[in-house]
N, C-alpha and C positions, 0 to 999 in steps of 0.2 A: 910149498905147494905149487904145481908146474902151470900154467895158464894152458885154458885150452878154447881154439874157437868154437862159438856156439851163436847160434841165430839168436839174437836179442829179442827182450819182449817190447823193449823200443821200437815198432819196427811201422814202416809205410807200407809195405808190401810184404816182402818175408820177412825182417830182419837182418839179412845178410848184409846190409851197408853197416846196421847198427851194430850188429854183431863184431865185424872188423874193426871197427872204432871202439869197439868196449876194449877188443886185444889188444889194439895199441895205446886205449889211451889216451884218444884223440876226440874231438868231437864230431858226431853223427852227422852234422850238416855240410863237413867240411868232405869227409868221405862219400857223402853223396853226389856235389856238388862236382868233386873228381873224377866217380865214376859216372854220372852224366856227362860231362866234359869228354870223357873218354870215350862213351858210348857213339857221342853224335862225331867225333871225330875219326871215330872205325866206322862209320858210315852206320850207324846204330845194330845192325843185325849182329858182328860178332858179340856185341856191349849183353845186349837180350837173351843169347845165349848160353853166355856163360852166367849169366845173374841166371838163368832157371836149372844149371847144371848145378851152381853153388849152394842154391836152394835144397835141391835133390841130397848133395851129399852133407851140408853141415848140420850138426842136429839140433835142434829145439834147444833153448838153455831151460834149465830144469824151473824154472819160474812158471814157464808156460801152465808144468802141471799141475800145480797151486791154484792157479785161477779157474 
């Protein structure tokens, strides 16, 4: 079965951090922790933008609809 990314029900905001860390794997805190780092490093606006574009197109993981 192929893995697919999906916005985490882990989530602070949307899930999209959580989400990327379920696909690899990794832990939630540590992908957040990078893309904050990255964020205030692209002087935060590119950081914001793409976290509400990545929002827009990854979907819900199927958990959301359960609760």
């Amino acid at each position: 079965m192929s893995k697919k990314l999906r916005r985490s029900f882990d989530h602070r905001i949307a899930g999209v951090c959580g989400g990327i860390a379920e696909y690899f794997d990794i832990d939630a805190t540590l992908v957040r922790i990078g893309y904050a780092l990255l964020s205030i490093l692209s002087v935060a606006f590119p950081g914001i933008l793409v976290y509400l574009v990545l929002w827009l197109i990854i979907p819900k993981n199927d958990e959301w609809n359960l609760k």
